[in-house]
C-alpha positions as CSV (number, residue, x, y, z in Angstrom):
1,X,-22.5,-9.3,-17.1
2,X,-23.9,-7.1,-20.1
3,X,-20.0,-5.3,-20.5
4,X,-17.7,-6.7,-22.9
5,X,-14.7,-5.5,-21.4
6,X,-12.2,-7.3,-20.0
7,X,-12.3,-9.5,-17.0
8,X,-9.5,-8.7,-14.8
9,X,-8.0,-10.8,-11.8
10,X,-5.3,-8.8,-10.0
11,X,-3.4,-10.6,-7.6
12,X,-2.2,-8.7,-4.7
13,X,-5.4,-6.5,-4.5
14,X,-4.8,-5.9,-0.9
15,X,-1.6,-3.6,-1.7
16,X,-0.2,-0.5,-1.7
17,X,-0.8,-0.1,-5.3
18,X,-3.0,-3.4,-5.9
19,X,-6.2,-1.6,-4.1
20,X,-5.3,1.2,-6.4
21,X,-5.4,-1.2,-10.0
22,X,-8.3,-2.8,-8.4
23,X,-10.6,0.7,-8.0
24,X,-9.1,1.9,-11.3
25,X,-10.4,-1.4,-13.2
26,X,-13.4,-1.2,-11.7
27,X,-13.9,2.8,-12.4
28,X,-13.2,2.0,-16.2
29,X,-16.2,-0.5,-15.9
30,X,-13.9,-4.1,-16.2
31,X,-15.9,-6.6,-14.1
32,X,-12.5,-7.1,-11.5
33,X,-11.4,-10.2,-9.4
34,X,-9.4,-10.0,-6.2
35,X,-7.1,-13.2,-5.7
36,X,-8.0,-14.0,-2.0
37,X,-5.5,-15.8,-0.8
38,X,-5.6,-17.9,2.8
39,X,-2.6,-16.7,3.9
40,X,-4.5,-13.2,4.5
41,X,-7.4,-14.7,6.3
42,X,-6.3,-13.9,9.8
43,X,-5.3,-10.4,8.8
44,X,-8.2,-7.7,9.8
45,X,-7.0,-5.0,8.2
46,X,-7.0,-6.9,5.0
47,X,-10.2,-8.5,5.7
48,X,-11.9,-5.1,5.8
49,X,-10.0,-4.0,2.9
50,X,-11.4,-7.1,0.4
51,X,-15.3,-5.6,2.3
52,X,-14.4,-2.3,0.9
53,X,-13.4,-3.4,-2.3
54,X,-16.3,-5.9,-2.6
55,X,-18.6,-2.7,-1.7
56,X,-16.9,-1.1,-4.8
57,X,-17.6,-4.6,-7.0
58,X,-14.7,-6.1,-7.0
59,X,-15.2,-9.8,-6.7
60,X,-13.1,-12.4,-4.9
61,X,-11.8,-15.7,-6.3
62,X,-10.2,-18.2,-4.1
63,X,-6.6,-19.6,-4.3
64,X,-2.9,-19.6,-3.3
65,X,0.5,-18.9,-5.1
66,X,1.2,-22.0,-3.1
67,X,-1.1,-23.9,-4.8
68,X,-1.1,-24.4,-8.8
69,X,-4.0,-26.0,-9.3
70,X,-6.3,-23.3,-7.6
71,X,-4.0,-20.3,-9.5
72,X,-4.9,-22.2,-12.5
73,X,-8.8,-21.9,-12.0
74,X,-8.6,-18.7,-10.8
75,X,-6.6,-17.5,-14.0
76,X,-9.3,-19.5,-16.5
77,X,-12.5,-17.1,-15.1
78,X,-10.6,-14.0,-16.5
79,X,-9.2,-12.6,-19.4
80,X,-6.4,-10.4,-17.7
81,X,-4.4,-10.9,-14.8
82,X,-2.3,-8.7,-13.2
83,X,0.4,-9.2,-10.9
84,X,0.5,-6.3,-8.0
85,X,2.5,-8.8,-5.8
86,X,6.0,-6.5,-4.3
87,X,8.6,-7.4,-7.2
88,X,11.2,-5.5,-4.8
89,X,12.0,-8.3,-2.4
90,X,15.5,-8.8,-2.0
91,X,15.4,-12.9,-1.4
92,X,14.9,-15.1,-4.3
93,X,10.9,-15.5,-3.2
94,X,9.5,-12.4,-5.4
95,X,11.0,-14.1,-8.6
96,X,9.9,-17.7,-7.4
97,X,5.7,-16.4,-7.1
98,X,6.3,-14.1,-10.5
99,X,7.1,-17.4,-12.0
100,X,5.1,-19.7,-10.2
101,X,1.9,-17.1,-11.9
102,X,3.7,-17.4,-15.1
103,X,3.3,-21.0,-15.2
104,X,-0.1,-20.8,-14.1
105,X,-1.1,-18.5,-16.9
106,X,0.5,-21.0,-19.4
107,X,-1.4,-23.9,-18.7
108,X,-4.8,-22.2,-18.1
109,X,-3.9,-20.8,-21.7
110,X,-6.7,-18.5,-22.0
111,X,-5.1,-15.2,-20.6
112,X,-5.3,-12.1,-23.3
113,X,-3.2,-10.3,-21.0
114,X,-0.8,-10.2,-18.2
115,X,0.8,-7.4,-16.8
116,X,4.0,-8.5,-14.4
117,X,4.8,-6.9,-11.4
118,X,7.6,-4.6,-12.6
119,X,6.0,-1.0,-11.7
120,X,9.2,0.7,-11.5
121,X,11.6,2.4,-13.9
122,X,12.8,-0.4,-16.8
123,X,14.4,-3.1,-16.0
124,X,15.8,-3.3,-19.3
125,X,17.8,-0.2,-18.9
126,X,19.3,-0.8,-15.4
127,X,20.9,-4.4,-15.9
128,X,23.9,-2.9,-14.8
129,X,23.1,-0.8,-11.8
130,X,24.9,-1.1,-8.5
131,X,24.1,-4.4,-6.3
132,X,22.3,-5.5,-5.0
133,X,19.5,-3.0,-7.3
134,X,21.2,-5.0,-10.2
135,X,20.2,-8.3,-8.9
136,X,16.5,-7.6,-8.8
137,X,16.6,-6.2,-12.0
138,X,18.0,-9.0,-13.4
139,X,15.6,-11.3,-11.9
140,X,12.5,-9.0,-13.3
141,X,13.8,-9.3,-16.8
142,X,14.7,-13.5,-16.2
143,X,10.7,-13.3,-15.3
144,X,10.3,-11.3,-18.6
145,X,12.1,-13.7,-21.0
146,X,9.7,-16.5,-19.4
147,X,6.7,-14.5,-20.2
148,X,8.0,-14.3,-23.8
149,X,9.4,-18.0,-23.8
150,X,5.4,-18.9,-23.0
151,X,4.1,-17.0,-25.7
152,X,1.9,-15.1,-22.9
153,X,0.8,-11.2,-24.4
154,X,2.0,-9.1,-22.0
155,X,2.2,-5.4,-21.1
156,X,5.2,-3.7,-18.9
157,X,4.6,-0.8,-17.1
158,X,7.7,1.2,-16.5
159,X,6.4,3.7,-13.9
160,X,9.1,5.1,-13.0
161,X,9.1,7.0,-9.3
162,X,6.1,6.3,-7.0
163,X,5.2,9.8,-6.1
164,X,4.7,8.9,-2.5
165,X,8.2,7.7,-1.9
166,X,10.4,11.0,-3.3
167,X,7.5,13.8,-3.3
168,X,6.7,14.3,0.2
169,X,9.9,14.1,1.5
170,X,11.6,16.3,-1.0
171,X,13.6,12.3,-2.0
172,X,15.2,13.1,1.7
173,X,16.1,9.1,3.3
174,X,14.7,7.8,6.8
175,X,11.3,9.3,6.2
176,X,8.1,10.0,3.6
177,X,6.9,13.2,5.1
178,X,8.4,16.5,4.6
179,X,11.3,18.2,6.8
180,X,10.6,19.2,9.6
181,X,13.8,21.2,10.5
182,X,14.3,23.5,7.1
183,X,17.1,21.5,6.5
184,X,17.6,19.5,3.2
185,X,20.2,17.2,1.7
186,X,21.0,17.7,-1.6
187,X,22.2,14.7,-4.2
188,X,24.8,15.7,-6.5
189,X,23.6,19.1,-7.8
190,X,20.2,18.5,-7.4
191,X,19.7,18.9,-10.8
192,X,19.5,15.4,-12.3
193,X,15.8,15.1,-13.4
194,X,13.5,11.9,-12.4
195,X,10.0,11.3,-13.6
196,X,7.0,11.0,-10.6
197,X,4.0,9.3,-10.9
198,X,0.6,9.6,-8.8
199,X,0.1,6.3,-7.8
200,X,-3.5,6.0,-8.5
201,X,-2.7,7.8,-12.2
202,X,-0.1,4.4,-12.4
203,X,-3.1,2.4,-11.9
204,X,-5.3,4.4,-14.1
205,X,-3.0,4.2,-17.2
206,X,-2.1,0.4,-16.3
207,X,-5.7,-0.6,-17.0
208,X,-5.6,1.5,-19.9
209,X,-3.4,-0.7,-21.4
210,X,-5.2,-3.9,-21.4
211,X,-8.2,-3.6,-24.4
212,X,-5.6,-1.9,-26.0
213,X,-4.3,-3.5,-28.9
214,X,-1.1,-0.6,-29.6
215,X,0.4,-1.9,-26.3
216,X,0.8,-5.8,-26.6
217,X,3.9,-7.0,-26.1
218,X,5.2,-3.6,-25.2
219,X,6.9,-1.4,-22.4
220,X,4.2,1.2,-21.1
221,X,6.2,4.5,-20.0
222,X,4.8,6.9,-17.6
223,X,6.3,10.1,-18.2
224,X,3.7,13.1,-17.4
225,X,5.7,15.8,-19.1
226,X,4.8,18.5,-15.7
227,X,6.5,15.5,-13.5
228,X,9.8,15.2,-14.8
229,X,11.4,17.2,-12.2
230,X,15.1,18.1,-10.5
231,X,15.1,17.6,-7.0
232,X,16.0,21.6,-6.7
233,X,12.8,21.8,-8.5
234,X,10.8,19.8,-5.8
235,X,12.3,21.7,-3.3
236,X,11.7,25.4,-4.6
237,X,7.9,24.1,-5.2
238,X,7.9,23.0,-1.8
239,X,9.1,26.6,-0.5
240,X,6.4,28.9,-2.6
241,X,3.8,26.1,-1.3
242,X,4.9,26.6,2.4
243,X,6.5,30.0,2.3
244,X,9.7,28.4,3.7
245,X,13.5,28.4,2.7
246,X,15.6,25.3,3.3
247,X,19.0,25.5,4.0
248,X,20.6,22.9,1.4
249,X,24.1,20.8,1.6
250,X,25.1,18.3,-0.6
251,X,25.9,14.9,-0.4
252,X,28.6,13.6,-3.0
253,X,28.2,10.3,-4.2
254,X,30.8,8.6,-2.4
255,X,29.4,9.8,0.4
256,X,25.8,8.7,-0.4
257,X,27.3,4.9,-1.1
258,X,29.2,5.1,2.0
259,X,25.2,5.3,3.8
260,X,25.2,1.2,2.3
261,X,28.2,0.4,4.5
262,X,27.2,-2.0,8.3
263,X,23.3,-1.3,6.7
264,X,20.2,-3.7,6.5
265,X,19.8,-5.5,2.6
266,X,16.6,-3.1,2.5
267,X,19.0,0.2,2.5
268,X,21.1,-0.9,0.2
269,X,18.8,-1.6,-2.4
270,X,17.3,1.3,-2.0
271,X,20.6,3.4,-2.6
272,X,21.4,1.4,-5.2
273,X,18.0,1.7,-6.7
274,X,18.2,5.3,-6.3
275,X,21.8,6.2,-7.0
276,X,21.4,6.1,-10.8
277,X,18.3,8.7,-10.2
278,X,20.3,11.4,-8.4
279,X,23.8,10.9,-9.7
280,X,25.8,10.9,-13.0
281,X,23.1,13.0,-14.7
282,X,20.5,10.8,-13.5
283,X,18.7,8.3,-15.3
284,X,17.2,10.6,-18.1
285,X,20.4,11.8,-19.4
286,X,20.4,9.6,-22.6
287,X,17.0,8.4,-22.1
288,X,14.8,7.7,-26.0
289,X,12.1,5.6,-25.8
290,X,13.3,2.3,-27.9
291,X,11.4,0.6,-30.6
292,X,9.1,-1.5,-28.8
293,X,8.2,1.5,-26.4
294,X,4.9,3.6,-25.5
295,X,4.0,6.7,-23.6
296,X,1.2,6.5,-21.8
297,X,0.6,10.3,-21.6
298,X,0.6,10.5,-25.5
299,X,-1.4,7.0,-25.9
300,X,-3.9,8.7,-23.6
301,X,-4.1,12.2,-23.3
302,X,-7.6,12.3,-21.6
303,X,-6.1,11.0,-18.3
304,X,-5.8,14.0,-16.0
305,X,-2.9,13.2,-14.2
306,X,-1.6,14.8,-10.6
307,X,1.2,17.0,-11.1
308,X,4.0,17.4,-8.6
309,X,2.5,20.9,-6.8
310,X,-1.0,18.6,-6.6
311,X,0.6,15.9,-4.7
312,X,2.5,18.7,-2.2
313,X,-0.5,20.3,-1.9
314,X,-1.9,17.6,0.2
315,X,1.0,17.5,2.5
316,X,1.3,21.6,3.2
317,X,0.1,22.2,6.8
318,X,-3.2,23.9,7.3
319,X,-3.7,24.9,10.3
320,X,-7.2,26.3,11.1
321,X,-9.3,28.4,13.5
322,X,-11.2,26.2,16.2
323,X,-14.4,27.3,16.5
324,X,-16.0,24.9,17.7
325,X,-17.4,24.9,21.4
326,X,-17.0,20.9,21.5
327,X,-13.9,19.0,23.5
328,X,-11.1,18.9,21.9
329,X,-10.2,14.9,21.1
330,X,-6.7,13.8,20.6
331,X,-6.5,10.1,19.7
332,X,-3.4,7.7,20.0
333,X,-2.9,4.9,17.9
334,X,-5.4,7.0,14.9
335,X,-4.0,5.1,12.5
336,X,-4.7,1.7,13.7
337,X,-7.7,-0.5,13.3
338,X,-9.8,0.7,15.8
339,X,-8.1,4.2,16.1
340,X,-9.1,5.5,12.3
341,X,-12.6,4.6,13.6
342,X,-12.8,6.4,16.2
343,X,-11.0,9.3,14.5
344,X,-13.7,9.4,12.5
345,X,-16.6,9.2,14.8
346,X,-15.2,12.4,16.5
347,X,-15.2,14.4,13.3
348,X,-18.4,13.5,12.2
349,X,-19.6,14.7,16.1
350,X,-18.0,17.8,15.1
351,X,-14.9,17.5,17.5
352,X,-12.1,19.1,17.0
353,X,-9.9,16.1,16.2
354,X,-6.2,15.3,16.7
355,X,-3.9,12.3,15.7
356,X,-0.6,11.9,17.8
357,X,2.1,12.0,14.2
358,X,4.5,9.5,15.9
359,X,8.4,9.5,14.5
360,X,8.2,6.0,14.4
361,X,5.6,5.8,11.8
362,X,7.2,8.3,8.9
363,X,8.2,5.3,6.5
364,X,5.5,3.2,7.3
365,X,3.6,4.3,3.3
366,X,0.2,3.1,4.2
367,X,0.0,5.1,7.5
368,X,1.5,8.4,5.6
369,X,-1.5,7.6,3.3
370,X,-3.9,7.0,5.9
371,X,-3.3,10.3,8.3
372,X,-3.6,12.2,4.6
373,X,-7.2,10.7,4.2
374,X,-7.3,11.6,7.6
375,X,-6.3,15.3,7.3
376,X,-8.9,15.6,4.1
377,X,-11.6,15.2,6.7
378,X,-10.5,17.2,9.1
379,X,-8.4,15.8,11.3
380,X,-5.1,17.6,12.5
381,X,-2.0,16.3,13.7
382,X,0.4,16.8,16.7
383,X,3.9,15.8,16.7
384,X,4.8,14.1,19.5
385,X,7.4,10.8,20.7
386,X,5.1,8.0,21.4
387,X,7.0,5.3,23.9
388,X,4.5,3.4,26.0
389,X,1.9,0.5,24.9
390,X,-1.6,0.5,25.6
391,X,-2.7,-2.6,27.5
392,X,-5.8,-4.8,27.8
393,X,-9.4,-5.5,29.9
394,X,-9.5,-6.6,33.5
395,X,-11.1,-10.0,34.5
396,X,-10.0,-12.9,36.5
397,X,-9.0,-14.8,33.4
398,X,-6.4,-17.3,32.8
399,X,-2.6,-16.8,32.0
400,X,-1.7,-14.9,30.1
401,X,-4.6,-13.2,29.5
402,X,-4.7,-12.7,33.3
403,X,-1.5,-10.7,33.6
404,X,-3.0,-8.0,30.8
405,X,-5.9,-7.9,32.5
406,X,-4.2,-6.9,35.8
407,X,-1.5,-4.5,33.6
408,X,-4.5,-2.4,32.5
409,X,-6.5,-2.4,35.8
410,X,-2.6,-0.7,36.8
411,X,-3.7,1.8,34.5
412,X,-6.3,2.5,35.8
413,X,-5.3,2.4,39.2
414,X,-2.8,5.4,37.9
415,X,-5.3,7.2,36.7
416,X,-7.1,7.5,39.6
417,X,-4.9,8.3,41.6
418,X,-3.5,11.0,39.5
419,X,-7.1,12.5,39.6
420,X,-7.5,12.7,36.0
421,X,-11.3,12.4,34.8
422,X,-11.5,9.3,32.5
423,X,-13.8,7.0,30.8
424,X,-13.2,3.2,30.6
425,X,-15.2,1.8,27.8
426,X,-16.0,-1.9,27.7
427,X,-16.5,-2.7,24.0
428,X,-16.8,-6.7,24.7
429,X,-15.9,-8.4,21.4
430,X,-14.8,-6.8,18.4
431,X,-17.2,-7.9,15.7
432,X,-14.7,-8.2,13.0
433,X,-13.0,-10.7,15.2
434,X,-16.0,-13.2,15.7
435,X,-19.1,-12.4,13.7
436,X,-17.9,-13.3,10.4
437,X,-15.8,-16.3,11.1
438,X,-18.9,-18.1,13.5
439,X,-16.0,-17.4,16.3
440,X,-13.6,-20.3,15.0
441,X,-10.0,-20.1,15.4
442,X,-7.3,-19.3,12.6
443,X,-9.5,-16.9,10.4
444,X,-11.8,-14.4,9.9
445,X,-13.7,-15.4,6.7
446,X,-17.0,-17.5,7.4
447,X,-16.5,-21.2,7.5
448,X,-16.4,-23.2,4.2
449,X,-17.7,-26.6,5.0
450,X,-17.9,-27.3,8.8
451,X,-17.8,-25.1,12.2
452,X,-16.7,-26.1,15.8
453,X,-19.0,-25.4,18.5
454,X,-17.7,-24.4,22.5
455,X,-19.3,-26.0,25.0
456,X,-22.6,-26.0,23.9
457,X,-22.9,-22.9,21.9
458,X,-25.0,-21.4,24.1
459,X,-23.1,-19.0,26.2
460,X,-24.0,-15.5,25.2
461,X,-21.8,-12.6,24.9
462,X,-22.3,-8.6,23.5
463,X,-22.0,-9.1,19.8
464,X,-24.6,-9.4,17.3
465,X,-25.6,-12.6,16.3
466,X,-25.5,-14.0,12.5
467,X,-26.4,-17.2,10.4
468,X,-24.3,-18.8,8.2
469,X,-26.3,-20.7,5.5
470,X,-25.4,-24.1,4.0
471,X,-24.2,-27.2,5.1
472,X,-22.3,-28.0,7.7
473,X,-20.7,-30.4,10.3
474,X,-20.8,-29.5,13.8
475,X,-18.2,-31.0,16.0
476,X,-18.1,-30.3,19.7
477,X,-15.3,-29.0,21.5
């Protein structure tokens, strides 16, 4: 390749923010590598994620956190690797992979650059946070100190707040959307300021970082001077965006604590995690940037970043006018895999679209992210309390297959009945699900060295046919 930027290999390229670092490296014209692991080869949604990002020009390098010898090959075709892998997982495993890629990075010993997975507000300043938030950020700076201890250049990135997990929601717990019921809860006085961060500017300024010779062996700050924000102040934008007033009442900080007590390990970090953000004056209250320290927005002014009313904008409700003569569609399930599809389809036929916003599904992050994508083209939302399951085809198959089959064709039998006019569509086999895996069991990539064949390989079915070139060793089933 004619570039003589950086290579970069980010592991976790299927994630929240990894798909983000991964488009951002590639915009700023780094020839980029996406770990793909085998653990993620029976998982669709991924598998069409890596196609999109390959479509992009990502590329994809094989191996597993598992195994060292293949994280050790994939690390000597790059220059920098990033680590988008979740650094927030309460059990010991997060701090076992960050290491396990720290070792790998010292004996392939040709990395420029490695950025941890840290993305959050410093470690280094919250060693002494409530558990069990003090525990992980202990074990992020023990990964740290190994990083230094290998002599490994490195770049932090302090990014403070994800934007998509206190914006939308006005910081409100139990869900990422906005109130519904113009009622808010207040922490402290509201007025303890946080910084938020876009999360594809957090990408944008993390590959910023890595040709950059000002920020080796540094901490990265993301503080967007237009983001550092009360949570009365995300509120009151909230109102002039929406035209509504909240009613506000405020939680003290016992009381917010007392939330941990008979809860799930995941609440309490995230109380704990968030306590020192709302309370005492909030995290900013004595905050200097140290030696050692960088702000991103000074190192690089010509990044546009999102600011807070930006971000809102996208949630505010439009409703519009239908004008159009066409049926009405309302699709359940619009989020899923074949769901967004058909979403989709409707829109671009001009329908007046319609995704059931299910209760269930307001902390879910990706699907918040997906209905917004959603919404830009069109598509509108109706609340509603989703409770039953969609069912399955109808065949005289084996068990269990067989009892699907007949649960559906009980559907149907309902729907008849019930005189409704309907449309059964017979899709036969999902392509995703066969083509590119030669139909073998246990994944959905094509076949490395050797396929299994049913029967006699003949039996034809409604998908379209493909060749996979190379050699091979057929063994009959």
């Amino acid at each position: 390749m004619a570039s003589e930027k950086s290579r970069v290999l980010v592991l976790g390229g299927t994630g929240y923010l990894g798909k983000r670092l991964v488009k951002a490296s590639l915009r700023q014209g780094h020839p980029t590598y996406v770990l793909q692991r085998p653990e993620n080869c029976m998982d669709i949604n991924k598998i069409q994620l890596l196609l999109r990002l390959k479509k992009h020009g990502a590329k994809f390098i094989e191996g597993s956190l598992s195994d060292h010898e293949s994280l050790v090959h994939a690390v000597k075709q790059v220059d920098v690797v990033i680590s988008a892998l979740s650094s927030s997982d309460i059990s010991t495993t997060a701090t076992k992979l960050q290491l396990k890629i720290v070792a790998a990075i010292k004996d392939a010993g040709n990395v420029k650059r490695f950025i941890p997975a840290e993305f959050c507000i410093d470690p280094a300043r919250h060693v002494h946070d409530l558990e069990p938030a003090k525990t992980l950020n202990v074990r992020m700076m023990d990964v740290r100190q190994a990083i230094v201890e290998a002599n490994i250049p490195y770049t932090s990135i302090a990014a403070n707040c994800f934007a998509g997990y206190f914006v939308p929601n006005l910081c409100q717990l139990g869900s990422l959307l906005p109130p519904k019921d113009n009622k808010v809860s207040i922490f402290g006085d509201g007025n303890a300021k946080a910084i938020y961060v876009d999360e594809n500017d957090i990408a944008t300024y993390t590959i910023k970082t890595i040709d950059d010779p000002r920020t080796i062996n540094k901490t990265l700050h993301l503080m967007p001077p237009e983001n550092i924000r009360s949570q009365n102040e995300l509120i009151s934008i909230w109102e002039k965006l929406t035209g509504k007033k909240y009613e506000r009442s405020t939680i003290s900080g016992i009381d917010y604590l007392a939330i941990m007590n008979g809860a799930d390990a995941i609440i309490q970090f995230g109380i704990t995690h968030n306590y020192p953000i709302f309370y005492e004056g909030g995290y900013l209250k004595s905050f200097e940037l140290k030696e050692g320290d960088k702000e991103a927005t000074k190192l690089y002014p010509d990044v546009k970043y999102t600011t807070i009313e930006e971000y809102l904008k996208r949630y505010a409700q439009v409703t519009s006018r239908i004008t159009s003569e066409k049926s009405r569609v309302l699709v359940l399930g619009g989020t899923g895999y074949l769901g967004k599809r058909l979403v989709k389809a409707s829109l671009r036929k001009d329908h007046p679209t319609y995704v059931l916003h299910r209760p269930e599904n307001c902390i879910d992050i990706n699907k918040i992210q997906l209905l917004l994508r959603l919404k830009k083209r069109g598509a509108q939302f109706i609340k509603a309390i989703h409770t039953g399951r969609v069912l399955h085809r109808a065949s005289k198959d084996l068990e269990p297959a067989r009892s699907l089959d007949l649960r559906m064709m009980d559907v149907k039998k309902a729907i008849v009945n019930a005189k409704i006019p309907y449309t059964s569509v017979a899709a036969n086999c999902f392509a995703g699900y066969f083509v590119p895996n030669l139909c073998q069991l246990a994944i959905l990539l094509p076949p490395k060295d050797k396929i299994n064949i049913f029967a006699n390989g003949n039996a034809k079915d409604m998908r379209r046919r493909e060749t996979w070139e190379g050699r091979r060793e057929v063994s009959k089933l």
